[in-house]
C-alpha positions in Angstrom: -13.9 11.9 23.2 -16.6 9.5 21.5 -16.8 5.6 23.4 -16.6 3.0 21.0 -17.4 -0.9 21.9 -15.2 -3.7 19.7 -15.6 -7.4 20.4 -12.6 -9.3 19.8 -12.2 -13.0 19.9 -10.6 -14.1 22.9 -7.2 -15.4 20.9 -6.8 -11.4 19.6 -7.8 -10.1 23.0 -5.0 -12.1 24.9 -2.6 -11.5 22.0 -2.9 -7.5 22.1 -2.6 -7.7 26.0 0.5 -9.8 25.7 2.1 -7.1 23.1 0.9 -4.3 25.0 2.9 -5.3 27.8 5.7 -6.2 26.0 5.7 -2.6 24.0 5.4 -1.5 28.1 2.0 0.2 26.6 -1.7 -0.2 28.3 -4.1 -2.4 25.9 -6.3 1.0 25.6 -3.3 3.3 24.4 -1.6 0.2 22.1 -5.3 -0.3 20.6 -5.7 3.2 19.8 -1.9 3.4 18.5 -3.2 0.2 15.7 -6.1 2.3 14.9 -4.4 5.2 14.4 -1.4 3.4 12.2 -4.0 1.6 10.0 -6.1 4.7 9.8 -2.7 6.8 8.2 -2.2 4.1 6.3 -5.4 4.1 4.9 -5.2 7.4 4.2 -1.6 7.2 2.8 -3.1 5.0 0.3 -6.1 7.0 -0.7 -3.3 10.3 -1.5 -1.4 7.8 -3.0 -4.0 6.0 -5.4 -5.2 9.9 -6.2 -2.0 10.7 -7.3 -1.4 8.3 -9.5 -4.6 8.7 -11.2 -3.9 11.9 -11.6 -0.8 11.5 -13.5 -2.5 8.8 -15.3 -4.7 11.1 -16.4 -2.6 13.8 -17.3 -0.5 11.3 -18.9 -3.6 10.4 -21.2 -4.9 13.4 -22.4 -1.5 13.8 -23.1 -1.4 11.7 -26.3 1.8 10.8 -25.5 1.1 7.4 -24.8 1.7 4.2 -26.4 0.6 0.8 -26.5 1.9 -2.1 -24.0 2.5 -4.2 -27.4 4.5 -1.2 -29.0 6.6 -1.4 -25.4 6.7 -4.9 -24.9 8.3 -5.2 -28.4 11.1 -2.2 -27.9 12.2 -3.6 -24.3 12.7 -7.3 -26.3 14.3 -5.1 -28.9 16.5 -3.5 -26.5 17.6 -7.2 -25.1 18.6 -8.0 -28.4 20.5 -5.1 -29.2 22.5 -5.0 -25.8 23.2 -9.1 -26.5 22.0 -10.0 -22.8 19.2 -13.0 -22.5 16.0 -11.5 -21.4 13.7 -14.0 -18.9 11.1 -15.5 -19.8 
């Protein structure tokens, strides 16, 4: 296991202490627990953002595809046609 030196502001420093006692947690394990939530997170993101351009991409070469104009004027289209008031 590697050492790694952080500086936190005084404020953040008494803050994680106080929630690390109140989670009944050291400051050292509930500081590694943030770090390792953000860091899935992170990476939850990444997969996520991949994927989508992915699809996106598939979607594209696809062909199938049509403008946000063509859309925009079947959705106000399909308002109309149902007789419900659409928002502005």
């Amino acid at each position: 296991m590697s050492t790694t030196t952080i500086r936190l502001p005084d404020e953040l420093k008494a803050r994680v202490a106080s929630a690390a006692e109140r989670a009944g947690k050291t400051t050292h394990s509930f500081i590694l627990e943030a770090i390792a939530e953000k860091t899935a997170l992170e990476e939850q993101r990444a997969d996520f953002d991949a994927e989508a351009d992915a699809r996106f991409n598939k979607i594209a070469a696809s062909g199938k595809t049509i403008s946000w104009a063509e859309m925009r004027r079947h959705l106000e289209q399909s308002v109309v046609s149902t007789g419900k008031k659409s928002r502005p």
